[in-house]
N, C-alpha and C positions, 0 to 999 in steps of 0.2 A: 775470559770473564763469563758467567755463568747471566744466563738471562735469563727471565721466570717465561715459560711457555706452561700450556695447562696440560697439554697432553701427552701421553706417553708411546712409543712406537710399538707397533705389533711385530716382533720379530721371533718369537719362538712358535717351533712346531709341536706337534704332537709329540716327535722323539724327545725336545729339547724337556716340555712338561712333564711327560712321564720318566722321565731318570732324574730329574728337578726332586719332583715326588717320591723317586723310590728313593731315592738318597738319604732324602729327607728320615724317610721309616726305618731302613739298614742301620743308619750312622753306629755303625761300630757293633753292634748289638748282637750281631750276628755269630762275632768269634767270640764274645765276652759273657754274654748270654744264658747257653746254653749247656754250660757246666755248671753253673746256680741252680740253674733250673730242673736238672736232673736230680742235682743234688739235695734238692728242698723236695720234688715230688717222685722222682720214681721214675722207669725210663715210661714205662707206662702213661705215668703221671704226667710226663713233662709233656708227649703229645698230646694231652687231653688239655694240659694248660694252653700249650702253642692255640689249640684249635676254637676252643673256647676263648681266650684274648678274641684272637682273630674276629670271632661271632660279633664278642662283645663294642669292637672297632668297627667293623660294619652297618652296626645300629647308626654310630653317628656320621659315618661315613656316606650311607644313603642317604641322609639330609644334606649332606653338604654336597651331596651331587645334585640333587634337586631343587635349593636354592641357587647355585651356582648356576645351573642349565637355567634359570629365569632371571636373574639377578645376576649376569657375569660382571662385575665390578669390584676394583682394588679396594680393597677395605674387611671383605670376608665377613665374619660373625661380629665385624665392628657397624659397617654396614646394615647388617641383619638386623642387629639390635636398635639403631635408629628409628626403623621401621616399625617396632613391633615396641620398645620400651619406652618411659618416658624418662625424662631429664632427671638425675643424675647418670643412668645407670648404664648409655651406649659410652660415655666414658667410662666407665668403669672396665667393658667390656673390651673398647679399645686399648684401654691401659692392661690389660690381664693378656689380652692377647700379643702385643709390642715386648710386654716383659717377660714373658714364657717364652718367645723367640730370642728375645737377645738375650736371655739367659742361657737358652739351650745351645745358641752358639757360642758363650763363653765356654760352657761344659764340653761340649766338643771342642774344642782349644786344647782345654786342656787335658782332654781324655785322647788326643792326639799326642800331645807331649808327652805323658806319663806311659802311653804305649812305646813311640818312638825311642826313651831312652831307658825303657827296660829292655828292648828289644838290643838296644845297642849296649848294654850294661851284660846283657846274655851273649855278647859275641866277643867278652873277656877285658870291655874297657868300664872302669870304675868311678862315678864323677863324685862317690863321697859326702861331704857334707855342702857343697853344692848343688845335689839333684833340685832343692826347692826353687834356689834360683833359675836352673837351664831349663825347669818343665815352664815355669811362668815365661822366661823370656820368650821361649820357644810358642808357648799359644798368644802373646801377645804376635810375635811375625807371621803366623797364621793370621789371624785379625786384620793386620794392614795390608797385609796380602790378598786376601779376599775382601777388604776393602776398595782395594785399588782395582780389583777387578770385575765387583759390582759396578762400580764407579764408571768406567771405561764402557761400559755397555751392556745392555740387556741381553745382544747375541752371544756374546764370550760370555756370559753366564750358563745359556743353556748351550754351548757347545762346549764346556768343561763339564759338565755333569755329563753328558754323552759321552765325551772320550774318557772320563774316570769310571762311568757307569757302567759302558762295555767291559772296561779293565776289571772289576772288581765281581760283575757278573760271573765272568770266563772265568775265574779262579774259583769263586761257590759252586757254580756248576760242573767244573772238572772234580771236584773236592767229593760234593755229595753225589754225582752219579755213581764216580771209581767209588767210593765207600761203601754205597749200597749195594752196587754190585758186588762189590769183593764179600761184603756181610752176609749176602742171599746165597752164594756160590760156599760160600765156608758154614752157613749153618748158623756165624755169629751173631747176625739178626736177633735169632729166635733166641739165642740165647740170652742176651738181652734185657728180650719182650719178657722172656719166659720165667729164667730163671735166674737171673738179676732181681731186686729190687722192685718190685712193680711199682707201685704206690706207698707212700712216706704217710703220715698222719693230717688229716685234713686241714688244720690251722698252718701247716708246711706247705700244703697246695695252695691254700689260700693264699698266703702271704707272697709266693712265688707270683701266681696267677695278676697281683697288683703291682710286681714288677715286670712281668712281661706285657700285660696292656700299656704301660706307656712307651714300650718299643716297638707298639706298634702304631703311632702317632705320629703324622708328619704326612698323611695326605692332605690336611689342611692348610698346610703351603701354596698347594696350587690353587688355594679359591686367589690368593694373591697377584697370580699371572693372569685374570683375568679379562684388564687392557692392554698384557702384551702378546695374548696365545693372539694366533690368528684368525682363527676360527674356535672361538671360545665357547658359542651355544653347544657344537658338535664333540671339542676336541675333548673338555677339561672334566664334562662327565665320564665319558671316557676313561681319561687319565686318572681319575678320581680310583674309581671300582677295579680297573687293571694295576696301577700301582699296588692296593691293599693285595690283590689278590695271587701278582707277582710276588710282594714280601711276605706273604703266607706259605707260598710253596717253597720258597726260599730257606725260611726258618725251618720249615719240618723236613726240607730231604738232606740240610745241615745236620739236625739232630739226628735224621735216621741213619745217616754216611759215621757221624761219632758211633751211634752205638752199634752199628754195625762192623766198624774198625773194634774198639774195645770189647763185645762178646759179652760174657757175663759180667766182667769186671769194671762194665760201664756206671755202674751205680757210686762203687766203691773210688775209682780214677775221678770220674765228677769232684765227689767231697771231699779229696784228695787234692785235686788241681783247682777245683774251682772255677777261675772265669779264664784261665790257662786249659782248660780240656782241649778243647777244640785245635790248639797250636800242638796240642802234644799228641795228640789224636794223629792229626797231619803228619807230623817225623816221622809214623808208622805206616802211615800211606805208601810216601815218596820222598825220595832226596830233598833237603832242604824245606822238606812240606811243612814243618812250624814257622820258617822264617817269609814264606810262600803267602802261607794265609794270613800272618800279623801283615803283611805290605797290605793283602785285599783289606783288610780290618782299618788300616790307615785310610787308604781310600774310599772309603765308606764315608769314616768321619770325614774329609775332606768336603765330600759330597755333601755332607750332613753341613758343614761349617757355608757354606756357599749358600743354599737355599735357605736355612733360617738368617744369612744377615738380607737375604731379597728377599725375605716373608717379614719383616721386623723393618725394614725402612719402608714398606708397603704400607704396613698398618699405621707409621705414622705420618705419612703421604696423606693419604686418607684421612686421619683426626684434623690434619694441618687443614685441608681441605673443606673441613665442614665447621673451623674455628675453633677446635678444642685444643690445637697446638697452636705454636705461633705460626703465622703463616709462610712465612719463609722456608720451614719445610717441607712444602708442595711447590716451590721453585723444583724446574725442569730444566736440565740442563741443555741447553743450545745445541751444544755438539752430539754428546752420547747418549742426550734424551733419555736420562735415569734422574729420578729426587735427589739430586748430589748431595743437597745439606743434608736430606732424612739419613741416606749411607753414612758418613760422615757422623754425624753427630752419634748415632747407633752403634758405630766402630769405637769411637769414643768411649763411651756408656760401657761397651764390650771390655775393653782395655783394664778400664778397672777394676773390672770386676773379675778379670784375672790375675789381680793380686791377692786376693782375698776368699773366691769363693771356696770354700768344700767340694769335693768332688764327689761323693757320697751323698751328702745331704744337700747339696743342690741339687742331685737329681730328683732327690724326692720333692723339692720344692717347686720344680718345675713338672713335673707330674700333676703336682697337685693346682697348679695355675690353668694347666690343660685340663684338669676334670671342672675346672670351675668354668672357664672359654666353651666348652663344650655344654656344658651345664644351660646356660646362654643360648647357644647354639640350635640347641634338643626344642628349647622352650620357643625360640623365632622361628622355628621350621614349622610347627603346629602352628602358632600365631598365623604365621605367612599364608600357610596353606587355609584356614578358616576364612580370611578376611579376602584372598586375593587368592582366592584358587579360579576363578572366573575372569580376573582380568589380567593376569600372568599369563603370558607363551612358557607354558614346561616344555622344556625337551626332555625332563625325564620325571616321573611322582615316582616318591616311593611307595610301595606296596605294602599293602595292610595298612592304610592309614587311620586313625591314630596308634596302631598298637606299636608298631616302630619305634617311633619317634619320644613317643611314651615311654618307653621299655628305656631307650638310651637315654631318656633324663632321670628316671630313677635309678638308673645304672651308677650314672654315672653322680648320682647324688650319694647314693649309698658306698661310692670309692672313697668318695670325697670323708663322710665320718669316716670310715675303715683307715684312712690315711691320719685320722684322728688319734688313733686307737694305737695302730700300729707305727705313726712317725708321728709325735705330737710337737716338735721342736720344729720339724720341717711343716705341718698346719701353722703352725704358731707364727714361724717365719712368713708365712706367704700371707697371712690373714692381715702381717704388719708391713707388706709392702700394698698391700689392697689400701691397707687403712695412709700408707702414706701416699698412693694412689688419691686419695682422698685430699689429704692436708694439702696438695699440689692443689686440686681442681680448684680447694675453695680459695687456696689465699694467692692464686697466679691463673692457672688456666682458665677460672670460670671468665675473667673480664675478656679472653680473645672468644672463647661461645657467645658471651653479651654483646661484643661487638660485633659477632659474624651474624649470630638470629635472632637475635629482641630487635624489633622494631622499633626506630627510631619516629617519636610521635612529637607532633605540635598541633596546636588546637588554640581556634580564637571566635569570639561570638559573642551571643547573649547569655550573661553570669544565669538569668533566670531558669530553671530545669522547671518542666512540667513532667507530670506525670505522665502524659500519654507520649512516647517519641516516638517521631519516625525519621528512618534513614533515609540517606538516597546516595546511591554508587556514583558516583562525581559521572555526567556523561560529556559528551566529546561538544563543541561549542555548538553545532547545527540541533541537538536535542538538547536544549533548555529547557523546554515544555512539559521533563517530567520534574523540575524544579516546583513549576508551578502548578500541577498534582499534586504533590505532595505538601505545597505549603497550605493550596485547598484544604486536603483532607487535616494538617495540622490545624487550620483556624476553624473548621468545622468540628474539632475534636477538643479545641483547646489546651493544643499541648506544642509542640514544636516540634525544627527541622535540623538534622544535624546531615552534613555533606559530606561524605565518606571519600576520599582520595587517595587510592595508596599506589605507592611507586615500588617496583619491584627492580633489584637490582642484581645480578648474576652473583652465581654461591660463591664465586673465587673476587667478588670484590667486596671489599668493608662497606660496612654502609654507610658510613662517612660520608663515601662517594655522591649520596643522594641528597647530601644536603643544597647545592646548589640547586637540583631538582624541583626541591621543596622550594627557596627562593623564588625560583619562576613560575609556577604553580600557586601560591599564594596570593598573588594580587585580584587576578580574576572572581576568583573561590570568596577572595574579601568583598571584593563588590558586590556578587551576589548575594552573601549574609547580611550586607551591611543595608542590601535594597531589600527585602525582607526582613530585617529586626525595623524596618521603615515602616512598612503597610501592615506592622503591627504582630507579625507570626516570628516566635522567638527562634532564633536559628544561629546554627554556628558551624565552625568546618572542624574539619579534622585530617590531618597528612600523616600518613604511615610512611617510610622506608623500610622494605623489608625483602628479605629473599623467597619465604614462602606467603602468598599472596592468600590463601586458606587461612591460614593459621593467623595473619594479620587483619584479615577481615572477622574472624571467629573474635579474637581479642577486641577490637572496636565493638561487635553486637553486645559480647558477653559486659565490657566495663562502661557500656553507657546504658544498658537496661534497653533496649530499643525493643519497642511492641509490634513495627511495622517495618520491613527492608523495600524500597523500593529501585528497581531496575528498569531499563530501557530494552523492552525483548528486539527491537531493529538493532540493537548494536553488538549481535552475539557476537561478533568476527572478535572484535576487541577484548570482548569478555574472556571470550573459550581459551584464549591468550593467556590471560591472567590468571586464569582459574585451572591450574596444573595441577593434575590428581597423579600421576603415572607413578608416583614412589610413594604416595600416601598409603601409609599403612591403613590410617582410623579412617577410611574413606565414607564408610557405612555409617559411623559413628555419628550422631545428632549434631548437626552444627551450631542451632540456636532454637532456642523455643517460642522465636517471634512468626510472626506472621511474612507470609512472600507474595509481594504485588507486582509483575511484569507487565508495563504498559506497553503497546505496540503505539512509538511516536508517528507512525506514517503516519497519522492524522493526529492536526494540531493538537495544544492542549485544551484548548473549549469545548472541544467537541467532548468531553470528556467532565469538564468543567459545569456544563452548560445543559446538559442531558436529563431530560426531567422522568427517563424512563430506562432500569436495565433489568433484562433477564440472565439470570444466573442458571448455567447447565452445570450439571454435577448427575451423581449417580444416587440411589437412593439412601445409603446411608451416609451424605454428604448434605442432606437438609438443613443442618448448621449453616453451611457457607452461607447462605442467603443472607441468614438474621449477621450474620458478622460485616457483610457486605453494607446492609440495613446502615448497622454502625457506622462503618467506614463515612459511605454517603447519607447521610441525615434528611430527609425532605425528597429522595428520590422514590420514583415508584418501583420495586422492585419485585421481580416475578421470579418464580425458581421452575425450571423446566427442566425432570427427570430424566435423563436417557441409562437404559441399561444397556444396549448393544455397543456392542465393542469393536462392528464394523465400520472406517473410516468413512464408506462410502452411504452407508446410513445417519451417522453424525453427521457429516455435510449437506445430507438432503434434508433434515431439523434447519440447519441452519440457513439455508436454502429458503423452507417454508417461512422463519421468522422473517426473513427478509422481504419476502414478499406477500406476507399476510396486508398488506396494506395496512396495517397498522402501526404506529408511530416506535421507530425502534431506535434505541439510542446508544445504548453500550451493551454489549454483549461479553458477560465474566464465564471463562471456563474454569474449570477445576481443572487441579492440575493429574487428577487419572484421566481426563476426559483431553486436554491438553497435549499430554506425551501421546495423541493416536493420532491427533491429525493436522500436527504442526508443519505437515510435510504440506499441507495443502492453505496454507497461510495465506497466498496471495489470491486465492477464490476465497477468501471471507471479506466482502465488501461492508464492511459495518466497522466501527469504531471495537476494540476488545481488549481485554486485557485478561492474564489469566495469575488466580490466586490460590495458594498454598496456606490450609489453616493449621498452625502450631508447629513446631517438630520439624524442620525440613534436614536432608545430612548433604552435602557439600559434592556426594557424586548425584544426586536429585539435582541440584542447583546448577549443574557444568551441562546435565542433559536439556536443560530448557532452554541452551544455547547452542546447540550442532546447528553448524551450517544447513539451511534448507537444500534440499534436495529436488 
């Protein structure tokens, strides 16, 4: 029986990632390839495509090694896109990315089969008008095959990519050395290069050029192993940039070993054989050498069929995870600690879709779901990098930043129409599983996102609303005393008190859970509103359930209009808790445009109350605070005393002097530039203080007014 744990075991190495990854890129591509691609550009030509693809993969290849190195988490550009977009569209991204995987391992299925029994159709046996049946059965047992062995564990995942990886290696590398060599020693090379074919007509490179970039796709897999590498900050960038760079050498001393067996006649044998070159290429090598390279070619796809169904139950691990699947797909299984439902159900999904799909025109359909995933991708790594380049550990930035990153989203935007133009069946297809990507989210999926992050809200009080509100952050039962601040400043204001309470509940549990919370939470909260709607100050509470404590308290400011937030600066410990910035994308981002009062409760609330004198420290273009302060306290005598020095230890000796001017001091308001320099020395300011924020404040301003003193 499977029982839901959260987390996932770290057992693959570097080896196991990096042939995860290359498999992933190879699948098949390698033998099938590069007799199209001659034959569309030229032998010339076709190096210049191989190398140029290659470029064009690296664009988005270096983002995903650079978000990955800061962001190592299962989920990938699903992930990413949380971060960086708003609501609809990280499901979309997670939906684009899930389906391009389990597509592309349906297509490998059956791009296994349809090899497998040509290969055995060429060794004299004839299956007739049953081929359609034995390729379908054939990639459906592929499927449960590599279902059963996702399933069984994360280690025999990346130890079968190693020992197929090795295999299929050793067979390209014996293939393209002996080729090249035999080609340079015979002169056939040159011939070739030379006097073959160079270059075909540019609309023929072109079109070639958008079939070989999507064979080179598939180091994006490994942003998926990123809670099971072991060392994932160091290994998976790594893995990332060696993988591409391994399938690039791969491909070109493939194509240079063909045309260096074939001589001049490489151009002509291409258009001739087609995606059979390279097997015919081989028979002239060495004994058995067509039937030699079709096994490496099997094992390729293999490879390929293993890492996209672990990158495709990954991504919906992840959606499960963050409430945009049902949740039951982020159940871990007990034993062999893999998403068993996500595998499973993905396998599933898989199966049918090897009744039915195109082998041809699925590829382009899934092509073009990776230029849209990437698309995505290009656009979160610039995001990421502008908002969070400061508070991210990179292990690796990409260079030349923004031109990068820029480059491969117009790249890969301008594929994306090209694919328009030149497969408009295959656009058309994927635009109507996006768009049923859609029909899902609104009339099913969106209620498991409502139940995982909308905020479950209750609220009870005084019906009357004044115009003037102020808040106050529920505090712990010893500080009451900024209750009754705040109700001060509401009856001096004449406007009212609303009590801010929100309960935060872990991302892998519904928020359901918090309704008992709420129960127990509400009595007290009711007394205190109900002894204040008493002595006249209209007041009422308000309880949140919610996972992100930001975005719950932003939603409270923003739908009750609140002009004043007040806080408890003695209770940072508690605050700094709540207030989780570490995966906020919009951190910088304006929280609310009310005003921030942090009262320091060490000292009662009368002293506060009762104070018939304060001076207000700020800087000199901070002369407003006073007259707002003015407001706040009505009848108080209030002083504003200028400090430009930005040395702590001169701010304190001000402060110092008011204290012992002998004259009557009562509260002491700092600004909050004046505030973040010498909160370190909080416990040498013997005076009553409190420090205020006018207009504007953004949510990582608000978590710094709360660091533990030092």
């Amino acid at each position: 029986m499977a029982k839901r744990k959260d987390k996932l075991v770290r057992s693959l190495g570097f080896m196991h990632t990096f042939f995860i990854g290359l498999g992933a890129i190879i699948g098949g591509s390698i033998v099938v390839l590069i007799g199209p691609t001659i034959a569309l550009s030229g032998t010339l030509g076709a190096l210049f495509t191989l190398i140029f693809s290659s470029l064009v993969a690296t664009l988005t290849a270096l983002v995903y090694t650079e978000i990955t190195s800061a962001i190592p988490e299962v989920g990938g550009g699903y992930i990413w896109a949380k971060l960086t977009m708003p609501r609809p569209f990280p499901f979309f991204a997670g939906w684009i990315n899930w389906l391009a995987h389990t597509m592309a391992g349906t297509f490998y299925a059956l791009s296994f089969a349809v090899m497998f029994t040509q290969l055995f159709q060429g060794l004299g046996f004839h299956l007739g008008s049953h081929l359609y049946l034995v390729n379908r059965m054939i990639a459906l047992a592929l499927i449960f095959v590599f279902a059963y062995l996702n399933y069984s564990g994360t280690a025999k995942v990346g130890w079968f990519s190693v020992l197929i990886g090795v295999f299929f290696v050793s067979i390209i590398l014996l293939y393209g050395v002996y080729g090249t060599f035999l080609g340079i020693n015979t002169g056939k090379l040159s011939s070739a290069l030379f006097d073959s074919v160079q270059f075909t007509n540019l609309p023929s490179i072109f079109v070639s050029m958008i079939t070989v970039v999507i064979a080179f796709e598939g180091y994006e897999i490994l942003a998926q192993t990123a809670e099971e590498a072991k060392s994932p900050l160091k290994s998976l960038p790594k893995a990332i940039l060696l993988t591409l760079a391994s399938a690039t050498f791969l491909y070109l001393i493939v194509t240079i070993s063909t045309m260096g067996i074939l001589g001049d006649r490489a151009y002509e044998f291409s258009a001739f054989f087609g995606d059979r070159t390279v097997m015919e290429a081989a028979s002239f090598l060495f004994n058995y050498g067509g039937p030699i390279i079709a096994l490496s070619g099997l094992a390729t796809i293999l490879s390929s069929i293993n890492s996209t169904m672990f990158s495709s139950s990954r991504v919906l691990l992840a959606m499960a995870r963050a409430g945009e699947f049902p949740k039951f797909f982020s159940e871990i299984h007990e034993k062999h600690k893999t998403p068993s439902k996500s595998i499973l159900f993905t396998a599933a999904i898989m199966a049918v879709m090897s009744f039915f799909m195109d082998l041809l025109l699925s590829a382009f359909v899934v092509g073009t779901l990776f230029n849209l995933l990437f698309i995505v991708v290009n656009y979160s790594g610039i995001k990421l990098r502008l908002l969070y380049e400061k508070k991210l550990n990179y292990g690796f930035k990409t260079p030349l930043f923004p031109i990068i990153p820029l480059s491969g989203l117009v790249v890969k935007i301008f594929f994306f129409f090209a694919a328009l133009i030149f497969s408009p069946i295959a656009t058309l297809i994927t635009l109507g599983l996006v768009a049923l990507g859609g029909v899902l989210y609104k009339g099913f999926f969106f209620k498991y996102e409502v139940e995982h992050e909308l905020p479950i809200v209750t609220a009870y009080g005084s019906l009357i609303r004044k115009d003037f509100r102020v808040m106050v952050l529920y505090p712990s039962s010893k500080k009451m005393g900024i209750v009754q601040v705040a109700a001060h400043i509401a009856k001096q204001k004449d406007g009212e008190v609303n009590i801010a309470h929100i309960i935060k509940v872990p991302e892998q549990t519904p928020l359901s859970f918090g309704s008992k919370l709420m129960e127990r939470d509400a009595k007290p909260l009711k007394d205190i509103t109900d002894h204040l709607n008493e002595i006249g100050v209209p007041a009422r509470y308000i309880i949140r359930v919610a996972h992100s404590v930001p975005d719950a308290l932003l939603a409270s400011l923003e739908q009750e209009k609140i002009d004043l937030l007040i806080a408890d600066l003695e209770d940072e410990g508690r605050l700094v808790s709540r207030i989780e910035l570490a995966r906020r994308a919009f951190a910088s981002h304006p929280m609310s445009g009310c005003d921030l009062l942090l009262v320091n409760s060490f000292y009662p609330y009368v002293s506060y109350i009762r104070a018939k004198s304060i001076i207000v420290l700020g800087r000199e273009n901070e002369k407003s605070l006073a007259q707002r302060v003015e407001e706040l306290f009505p009848g108080k005598e209030i002083t504003l005393r200028v400090i430009e020095s930005s040395k702590r230890e001169e701010i304190m000796k001000v402060i110092e002097e008011i204290r012992t001017s002998g004259e009557e001091v009562g509260i002491i308001v700092f600004s909050y530039s004046l505030w973040s320099l010498v909160r370190r020395y909080k416990n040498r300011i013997f005076t009553p203080f409190m420090v205020f924020k006018r207009g504007a404040f953004s949510m990582e301003e608000f978590k710094s007014l709360f660091i533990r003193w030092r």
